[in-house]
Rosetta silent file (secondary structure, phi, psi, omega in degrees, C-alpha in Angstrom):
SEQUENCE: XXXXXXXXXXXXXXXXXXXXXXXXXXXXXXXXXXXXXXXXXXXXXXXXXXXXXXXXXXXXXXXXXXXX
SCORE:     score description
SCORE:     0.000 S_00000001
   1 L     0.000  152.679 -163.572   -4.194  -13.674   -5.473 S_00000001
   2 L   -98.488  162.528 -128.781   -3.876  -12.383   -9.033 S_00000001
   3 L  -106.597  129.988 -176.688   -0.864  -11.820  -10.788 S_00000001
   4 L    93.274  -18.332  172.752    0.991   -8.155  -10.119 S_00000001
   5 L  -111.344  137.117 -162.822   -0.470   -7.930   -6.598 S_00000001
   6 L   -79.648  137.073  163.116    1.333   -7.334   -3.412 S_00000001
   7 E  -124.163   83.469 -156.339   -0.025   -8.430   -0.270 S_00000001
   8 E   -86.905  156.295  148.622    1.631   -6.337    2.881 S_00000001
   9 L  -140.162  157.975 -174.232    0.967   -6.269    6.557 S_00000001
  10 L  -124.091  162.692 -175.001    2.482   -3.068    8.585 S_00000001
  11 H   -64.855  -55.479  176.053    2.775   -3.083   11.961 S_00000001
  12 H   -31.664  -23.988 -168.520    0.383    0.080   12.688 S_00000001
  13 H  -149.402   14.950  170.264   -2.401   -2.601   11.597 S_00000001
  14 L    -7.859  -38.395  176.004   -1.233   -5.869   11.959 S_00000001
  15 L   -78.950  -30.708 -169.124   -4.280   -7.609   11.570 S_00000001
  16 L   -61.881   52.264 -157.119   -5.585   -5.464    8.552 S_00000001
  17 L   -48.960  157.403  159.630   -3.969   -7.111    5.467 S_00000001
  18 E  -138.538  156.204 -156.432   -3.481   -4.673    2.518 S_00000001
  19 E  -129.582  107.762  176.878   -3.415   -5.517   -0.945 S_00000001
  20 E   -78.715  137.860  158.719   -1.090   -3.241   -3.727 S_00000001
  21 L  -152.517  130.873  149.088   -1.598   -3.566   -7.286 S_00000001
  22 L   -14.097  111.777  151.505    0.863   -2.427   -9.744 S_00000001
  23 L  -139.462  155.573 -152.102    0.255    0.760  -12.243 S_00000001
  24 L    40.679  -88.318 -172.784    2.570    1.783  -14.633 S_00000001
  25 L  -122.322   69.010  156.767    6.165    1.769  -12.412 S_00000001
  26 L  -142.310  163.418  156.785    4.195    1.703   -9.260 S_00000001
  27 L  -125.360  171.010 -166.118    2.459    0.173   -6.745 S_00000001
  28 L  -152.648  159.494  160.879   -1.062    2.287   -4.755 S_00000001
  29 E   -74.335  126.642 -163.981   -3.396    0.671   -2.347 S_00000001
  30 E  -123.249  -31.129  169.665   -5.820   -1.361   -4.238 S_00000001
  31 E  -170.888  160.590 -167.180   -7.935   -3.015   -1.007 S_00000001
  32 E  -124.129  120.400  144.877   -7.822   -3.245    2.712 S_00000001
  33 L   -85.723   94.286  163.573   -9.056   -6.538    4.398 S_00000001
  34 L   -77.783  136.977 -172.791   -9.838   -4.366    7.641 S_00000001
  35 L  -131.108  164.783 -158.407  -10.758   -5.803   10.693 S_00000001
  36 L   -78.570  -10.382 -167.197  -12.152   -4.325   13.906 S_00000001
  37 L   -66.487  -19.088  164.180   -9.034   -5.544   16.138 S_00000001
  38 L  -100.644  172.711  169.994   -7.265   -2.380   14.409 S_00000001
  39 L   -73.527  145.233  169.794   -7.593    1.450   14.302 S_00000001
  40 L   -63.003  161.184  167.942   -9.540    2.583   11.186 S_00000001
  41 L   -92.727   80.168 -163.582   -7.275    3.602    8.471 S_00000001
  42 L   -81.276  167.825 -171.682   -7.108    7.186    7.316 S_00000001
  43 H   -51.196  -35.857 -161.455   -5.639    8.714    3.924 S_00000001
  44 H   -43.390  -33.283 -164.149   -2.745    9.927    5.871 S_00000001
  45 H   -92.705  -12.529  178.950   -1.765    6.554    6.549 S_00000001
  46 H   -53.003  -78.746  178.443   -2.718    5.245    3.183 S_00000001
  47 H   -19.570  -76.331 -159.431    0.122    7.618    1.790 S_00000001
  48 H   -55.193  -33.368 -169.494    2.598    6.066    4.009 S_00000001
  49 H   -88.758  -11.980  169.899    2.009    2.689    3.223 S_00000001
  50 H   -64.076  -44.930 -173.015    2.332    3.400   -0.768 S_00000001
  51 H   -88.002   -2.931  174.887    5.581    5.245    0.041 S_00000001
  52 H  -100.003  -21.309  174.079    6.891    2.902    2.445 S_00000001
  53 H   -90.601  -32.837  167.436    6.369   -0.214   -0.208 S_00000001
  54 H   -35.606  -54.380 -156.680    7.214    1.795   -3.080 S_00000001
  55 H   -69.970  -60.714 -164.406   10.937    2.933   -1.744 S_00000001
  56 H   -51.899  -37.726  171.755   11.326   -0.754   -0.922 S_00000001
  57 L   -83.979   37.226  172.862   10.982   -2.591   -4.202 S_00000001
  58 L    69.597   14.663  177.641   12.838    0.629   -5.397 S_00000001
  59 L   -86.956    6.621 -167.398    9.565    2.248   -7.140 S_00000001
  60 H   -82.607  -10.149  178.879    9.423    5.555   -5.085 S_00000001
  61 H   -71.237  -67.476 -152.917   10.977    8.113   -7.836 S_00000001
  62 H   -36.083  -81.715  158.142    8.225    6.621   -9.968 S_00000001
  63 H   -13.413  -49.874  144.886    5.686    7.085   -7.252 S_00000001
  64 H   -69.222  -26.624  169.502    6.582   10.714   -6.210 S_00000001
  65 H   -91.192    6.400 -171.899    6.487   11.929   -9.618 S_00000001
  66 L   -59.675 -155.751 -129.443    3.312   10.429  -10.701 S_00000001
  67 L  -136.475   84.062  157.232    0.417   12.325  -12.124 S_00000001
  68 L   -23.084    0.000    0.000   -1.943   13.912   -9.255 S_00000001
């Protein structure tokens, strides 16, 4: 895995790995290894997992204030 990227698994998708990469003070969903043994993944759930890894390494002001 390349240098700056996060590799998570959440429960909602346990099988699905997802893979964060770092921009500016942040981290965003950068790929999904999805598999069929989960539910697809919609944005809504996207969101959550940016704002649920953000607040944890402590990146979530950055993250809420970003740039639409």
């Amino acid at each position: 895995m390349r240098r700056y990227n996060i590799r998570a698994i959440f429960d909602q998708f346990p099988n699905s790995p997802v893979i964060f990469r770092k921009i500016r003070d942040y981290y965003f969903v950068y790929t999904i290894h999805w598999t069929a043994a989960d539910a697809p993944i919609g944005i809504k759930e996207l969101e959550e997992m940016e704002q649920l890894l953000n607040r944890e390494l402590g990146t979530e002001l950055q993250y809420l204030y970003r740039k639409k």
